[in-house]
C-alpha positions as CSV (number, residue, x, y, z in Angstrom):
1,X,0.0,0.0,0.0
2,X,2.7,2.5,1.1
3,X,4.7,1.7,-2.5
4,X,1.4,2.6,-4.5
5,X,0.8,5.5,-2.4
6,X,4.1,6.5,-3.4
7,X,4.2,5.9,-6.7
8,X,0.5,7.7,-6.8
9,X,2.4,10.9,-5.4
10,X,5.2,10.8,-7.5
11,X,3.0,10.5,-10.4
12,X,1.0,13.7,-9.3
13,X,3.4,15.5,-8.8
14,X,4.9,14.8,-12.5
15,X,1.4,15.9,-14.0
16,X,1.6,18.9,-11.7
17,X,5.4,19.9,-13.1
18,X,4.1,19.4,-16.6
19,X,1.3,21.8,-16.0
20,X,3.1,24.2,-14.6
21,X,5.3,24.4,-17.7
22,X,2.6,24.1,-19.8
23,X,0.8,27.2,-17.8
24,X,4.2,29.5,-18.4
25,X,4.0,28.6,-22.0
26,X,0.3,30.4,-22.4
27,X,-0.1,34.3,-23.8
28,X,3.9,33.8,-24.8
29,X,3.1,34.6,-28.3
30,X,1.6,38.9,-28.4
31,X,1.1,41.1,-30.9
32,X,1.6,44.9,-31.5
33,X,0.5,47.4,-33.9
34,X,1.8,50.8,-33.2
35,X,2.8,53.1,-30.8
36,X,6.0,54.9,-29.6
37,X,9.6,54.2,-28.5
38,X,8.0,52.5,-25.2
39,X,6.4,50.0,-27.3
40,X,9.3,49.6,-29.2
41,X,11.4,49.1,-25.9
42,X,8.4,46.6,-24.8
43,X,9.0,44.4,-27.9
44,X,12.7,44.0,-27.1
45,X,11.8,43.6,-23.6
46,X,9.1,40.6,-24.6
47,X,11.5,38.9,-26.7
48,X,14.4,38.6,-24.1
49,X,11.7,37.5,-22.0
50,X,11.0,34.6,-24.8
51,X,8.5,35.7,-26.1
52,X,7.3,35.9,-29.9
53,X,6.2,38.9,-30.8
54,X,4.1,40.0,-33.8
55,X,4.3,43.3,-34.9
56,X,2.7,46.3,-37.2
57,X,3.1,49.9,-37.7
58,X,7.0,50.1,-36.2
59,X,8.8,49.5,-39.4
60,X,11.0,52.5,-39.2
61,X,12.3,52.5,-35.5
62,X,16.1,51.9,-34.7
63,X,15.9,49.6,-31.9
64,X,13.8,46.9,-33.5
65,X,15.4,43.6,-32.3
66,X,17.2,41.2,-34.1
67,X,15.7,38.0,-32.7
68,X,13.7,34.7,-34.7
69,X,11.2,35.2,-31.7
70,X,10.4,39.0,-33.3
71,X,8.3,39.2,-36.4
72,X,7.4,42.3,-38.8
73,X,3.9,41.2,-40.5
74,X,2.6,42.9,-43.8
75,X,-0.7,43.9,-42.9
76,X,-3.3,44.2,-39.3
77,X,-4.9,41.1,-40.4
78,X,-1.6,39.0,-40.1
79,X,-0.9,40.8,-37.0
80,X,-3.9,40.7,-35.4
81,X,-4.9,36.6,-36.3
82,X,-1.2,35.4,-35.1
83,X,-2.1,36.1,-31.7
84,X,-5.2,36.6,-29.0
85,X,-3.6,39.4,-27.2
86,X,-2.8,42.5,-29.2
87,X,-1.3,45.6,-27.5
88,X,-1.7,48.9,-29.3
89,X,0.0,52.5,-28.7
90,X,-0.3,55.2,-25.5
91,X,-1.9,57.1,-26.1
92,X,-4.5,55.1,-28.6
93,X,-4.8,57.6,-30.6
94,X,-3.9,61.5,-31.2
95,X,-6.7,62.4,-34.3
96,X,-9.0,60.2,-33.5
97,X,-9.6,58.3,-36.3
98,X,-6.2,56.5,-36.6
99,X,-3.6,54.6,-33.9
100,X,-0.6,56.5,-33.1
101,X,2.1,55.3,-35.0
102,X,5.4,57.7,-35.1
103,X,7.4,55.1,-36.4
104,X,5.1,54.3,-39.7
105,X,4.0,56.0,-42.8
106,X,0.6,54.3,-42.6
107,X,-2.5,55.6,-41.6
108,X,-3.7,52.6,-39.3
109,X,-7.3,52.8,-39.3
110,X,-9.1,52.4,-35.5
111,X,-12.2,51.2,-37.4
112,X,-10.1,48.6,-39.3
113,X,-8.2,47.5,-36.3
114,X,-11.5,46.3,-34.5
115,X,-13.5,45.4,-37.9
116,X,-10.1,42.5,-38.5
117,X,-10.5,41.8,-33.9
118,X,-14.6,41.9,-33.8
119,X,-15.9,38.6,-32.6
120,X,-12.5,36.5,-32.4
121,X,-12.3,36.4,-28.8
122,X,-8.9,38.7,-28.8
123,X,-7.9,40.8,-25.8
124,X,-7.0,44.5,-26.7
125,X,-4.9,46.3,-24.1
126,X,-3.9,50.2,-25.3
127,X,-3.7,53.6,-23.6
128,X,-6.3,56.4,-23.4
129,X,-9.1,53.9,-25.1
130,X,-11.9,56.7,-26.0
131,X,-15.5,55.9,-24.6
132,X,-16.6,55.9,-28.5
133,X,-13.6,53.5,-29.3
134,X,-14.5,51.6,-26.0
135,X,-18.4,51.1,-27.4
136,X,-17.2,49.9,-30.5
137,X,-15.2,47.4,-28.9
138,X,-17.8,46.1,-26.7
139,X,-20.3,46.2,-29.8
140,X,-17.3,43.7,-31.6
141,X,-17.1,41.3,-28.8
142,X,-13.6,42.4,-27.7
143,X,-12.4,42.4,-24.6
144,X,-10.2,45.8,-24.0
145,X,-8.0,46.6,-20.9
146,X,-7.0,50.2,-20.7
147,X,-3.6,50.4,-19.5
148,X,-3.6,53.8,-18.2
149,X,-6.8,53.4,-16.3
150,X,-4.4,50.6,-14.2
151,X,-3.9,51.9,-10.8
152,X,0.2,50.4,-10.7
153,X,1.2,51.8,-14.5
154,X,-0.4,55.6,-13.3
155,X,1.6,55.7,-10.0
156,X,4.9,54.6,-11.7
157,X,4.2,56.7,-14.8
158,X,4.1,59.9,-11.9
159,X,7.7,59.2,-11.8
160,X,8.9,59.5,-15.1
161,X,6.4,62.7,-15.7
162,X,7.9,64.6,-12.6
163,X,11.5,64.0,-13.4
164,X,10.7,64.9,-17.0
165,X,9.3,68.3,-15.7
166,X,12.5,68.9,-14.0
167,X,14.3,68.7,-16.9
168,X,12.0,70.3,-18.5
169,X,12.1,73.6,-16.2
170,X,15.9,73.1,-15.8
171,X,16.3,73.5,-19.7
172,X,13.7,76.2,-20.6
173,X,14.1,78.4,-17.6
174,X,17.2,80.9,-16.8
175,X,16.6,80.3,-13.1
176,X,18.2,76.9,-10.9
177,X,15.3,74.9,-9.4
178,X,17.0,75.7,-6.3
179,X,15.3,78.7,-4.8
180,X,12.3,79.2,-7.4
181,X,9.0,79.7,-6.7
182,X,7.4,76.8,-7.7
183,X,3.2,76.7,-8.4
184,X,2.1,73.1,-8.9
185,X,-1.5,72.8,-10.2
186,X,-3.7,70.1,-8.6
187,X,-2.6,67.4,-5.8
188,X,-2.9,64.2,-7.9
189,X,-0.5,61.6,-8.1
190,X,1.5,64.0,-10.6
191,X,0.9,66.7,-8.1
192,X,2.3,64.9,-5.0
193,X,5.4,63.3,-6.8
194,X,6.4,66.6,-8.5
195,X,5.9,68.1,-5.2
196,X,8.3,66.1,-3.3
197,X,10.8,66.2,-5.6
198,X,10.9,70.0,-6.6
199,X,11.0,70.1,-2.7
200,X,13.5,68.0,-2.5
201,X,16.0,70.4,-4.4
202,X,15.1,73.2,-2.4
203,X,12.4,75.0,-4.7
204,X,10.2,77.0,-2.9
205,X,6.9,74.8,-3.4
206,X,3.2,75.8,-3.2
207,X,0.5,73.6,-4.4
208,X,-2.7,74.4,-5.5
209,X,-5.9,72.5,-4.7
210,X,-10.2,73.1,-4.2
211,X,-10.9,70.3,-1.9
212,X,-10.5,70.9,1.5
213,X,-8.8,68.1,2.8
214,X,-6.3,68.8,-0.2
215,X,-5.1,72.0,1.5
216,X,-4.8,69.8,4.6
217,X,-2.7,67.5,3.2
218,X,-0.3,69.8,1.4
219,X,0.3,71.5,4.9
220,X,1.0,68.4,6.2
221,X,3.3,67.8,3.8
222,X,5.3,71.1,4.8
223,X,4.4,72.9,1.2
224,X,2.8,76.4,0.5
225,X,-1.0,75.5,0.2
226,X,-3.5,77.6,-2.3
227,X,-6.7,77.4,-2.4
228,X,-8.4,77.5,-6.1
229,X,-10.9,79.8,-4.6
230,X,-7.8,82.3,-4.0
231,X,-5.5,81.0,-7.3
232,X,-5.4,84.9,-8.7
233,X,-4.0,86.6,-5.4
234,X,-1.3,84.8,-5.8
235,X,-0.4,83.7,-9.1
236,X,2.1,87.2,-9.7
237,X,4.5,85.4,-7.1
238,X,5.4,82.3,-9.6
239,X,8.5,81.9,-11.4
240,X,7.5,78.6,-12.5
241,X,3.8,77.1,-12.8
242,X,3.2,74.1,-13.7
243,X,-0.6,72.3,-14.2
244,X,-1.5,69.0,-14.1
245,X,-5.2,69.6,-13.9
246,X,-7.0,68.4,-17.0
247,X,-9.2,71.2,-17.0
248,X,-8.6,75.1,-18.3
249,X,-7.5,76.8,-15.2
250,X,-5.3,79.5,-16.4
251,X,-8.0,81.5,-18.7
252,X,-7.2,84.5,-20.2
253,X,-8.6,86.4,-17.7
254,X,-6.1,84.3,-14.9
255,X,-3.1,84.7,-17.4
256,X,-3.2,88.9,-16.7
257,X,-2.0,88.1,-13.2
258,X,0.9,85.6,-13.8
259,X,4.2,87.9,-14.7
260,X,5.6,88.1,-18.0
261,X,9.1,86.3,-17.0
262,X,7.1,83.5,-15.8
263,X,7.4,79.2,-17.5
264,X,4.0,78.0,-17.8
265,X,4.6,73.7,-18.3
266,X,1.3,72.1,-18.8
267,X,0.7,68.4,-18.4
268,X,-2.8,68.3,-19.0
269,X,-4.0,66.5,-21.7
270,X,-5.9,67.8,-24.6
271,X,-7.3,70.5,-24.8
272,X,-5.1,71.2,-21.9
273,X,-5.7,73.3,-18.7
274,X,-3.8,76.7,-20.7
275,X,-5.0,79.0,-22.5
276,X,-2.5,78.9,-25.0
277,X,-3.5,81.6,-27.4
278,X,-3.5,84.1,-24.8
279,X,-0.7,83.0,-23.3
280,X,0.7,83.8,-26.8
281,X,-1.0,87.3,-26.8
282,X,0.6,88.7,-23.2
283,X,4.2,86.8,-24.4
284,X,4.1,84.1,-21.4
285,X,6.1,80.9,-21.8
286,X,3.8,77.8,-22.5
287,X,5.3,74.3,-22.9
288,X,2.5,71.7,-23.2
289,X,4.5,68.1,-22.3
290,X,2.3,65.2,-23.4
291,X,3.2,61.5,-22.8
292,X,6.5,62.7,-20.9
293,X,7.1,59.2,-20.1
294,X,7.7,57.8,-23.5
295,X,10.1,60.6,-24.4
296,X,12.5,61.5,-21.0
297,X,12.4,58.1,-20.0
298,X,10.9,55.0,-22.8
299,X,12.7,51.9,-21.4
300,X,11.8,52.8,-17.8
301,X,7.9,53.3,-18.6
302,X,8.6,50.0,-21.2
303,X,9.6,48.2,-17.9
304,X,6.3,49.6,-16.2
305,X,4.0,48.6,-19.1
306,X,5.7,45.1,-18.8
307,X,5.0,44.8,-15.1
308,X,1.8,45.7,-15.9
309,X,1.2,42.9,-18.6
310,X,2.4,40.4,-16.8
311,X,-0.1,41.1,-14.1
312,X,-2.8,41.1,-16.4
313,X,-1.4,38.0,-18.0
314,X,-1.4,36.5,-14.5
315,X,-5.2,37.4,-13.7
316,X,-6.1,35.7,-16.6
């Protein structure tokens, strides 16, 4: 009894190892259509990480890798059917109408993309999925993850985006960091990172919020607090103001109380929370930074977006 028992065990354990390996071997084979130097730094990334990887829409990037496990296809319909999971660009999509691909000369149609996925059980995971791309996925039977709607890609992305700010203020300014006064726009995750850090090289930090508990928090934190309510008796002190509030805060009529010599950096997405024209009109620096990430730091936010798939991989 003990020897059958045994050999029982042993067996089970055999068909456990084999599903184990058989387990690591599913979603090894992905496929991408677009996007920017992240993506591209995801692909190499992937294949290092053995696995094959399928691809569309990158054909002029540099660091494409030289591997048997990495595969340019000719068209979305070879892309797409070579594997269930299909990662597209961040952001999805900058008109609208077509998938952001920098490092292609084709217009890769949205409508296409989920016409060739519709009712093939794939799994689309992108950035910034628009509610009316969103419906037409549903309506095609394809489930969609959007990436920057994950809770563990936003709060590493704050990283990248507030040491790309730095930079960004370090290279379009005249002033040091050190001993600026510093105006950061909404207490976010942007908001709190940028904070610290700016802080932490001895700018002279407020931070401006509306909700109450906000203002109790930046205190807390040791920074200057502002109140939105009370934004214009203050703004003339700024050297540096930077927004990451998706919403127009600085209107025109805001703008006539922030002093000529000061750098507006915007992180808001479109339309943006600036009002750039007259910004223009009263000569007042304006940089709008989109999708810092992908440009100060790609293969840092490529490791991010991997983490991130893998933990989706792993819930499924």
């Amino acid at each position: 009894i003990m020897i059958t028992l045994m050999r029982y065990k042993r067996k089970k354990i055999i068909k456990i190892k084999n599903k184990r390996k058989d387990d690591n071997k599913v979603n090894k084979v992905i496929s991408i259509i677009g996007g920017d130097l992240r993506i591209v730094k995801l692909i190499e990334l992937l294949v290092k990480d053995d696995f094959t990887v399928y691809a569309y829409g990158i054909e002029h990037s540099d660091d494409l890798p030289e591997s048997d496990k990495f595969k340019q296809c000719s068209s979305i319909k070879e892309t797409i059917n070579n594997a269930d999971i299909i990662i597209g660009p961040m952001p999805l999509s900058i008109d609208k109408k077509n998938l952001s691909a920098p490092f292609s000369d084709e217009k890769i149609s949205i409508d296409e993309l989920i016409e060739e996925m519709s009712n093939k059980n794939k799994m689309f995971i992108a950035g910034k999925i628009l509610d009316e791309v969103a419906e037409k996925l549903q309506e095609g039977n394809i489930t969609y993850i959007d990436l920057l709607k994950r809770e563990e890609l936003v709060v590493l992305n704050t990283i990248s985006t507030a040491e790309g700010t730095i930079q960004l203020a370090m290279e379009e300014t005249q002033r040091t960091i050190h001993g600026s006064k510093i105006l950061v726009m909404g207490f976010g995750r942007v908001g709190k990172v940028l904070a610290k850090m700016l802080d932490g090289i001895g700018a002279k930090v407020s931070c401006e919020a509306r909700k109450d508990s906000d203002i109790a928090w930046i205190k807390a934190y040791g920074y200057t607090p502002v109140h939105l309510s009370e934004l214009e008796n203050t703004l003339g002190e700024y050297d540096i103001i930077i927004n990451t509030i998706p919403f127009l805060i600085l209107d025109e009529n805001r703008l006539n109380y922030v002093k000529p010599d000061c750098t507006i950096i915007d992180l808001s997405s479109n339309p943006g929370g600036v009002n750039r024209t007259a910004a223009r009109e009263k000569k007042i620096k304006v940089i709008w930074a989109l999708s810092l990430p992908g440009k100060v730091a790609p293969l840092t936010s490529a490791q991010f977006i991997q983490e991130t798939l893998y933990h989706i991989l792993k819930e499924m």
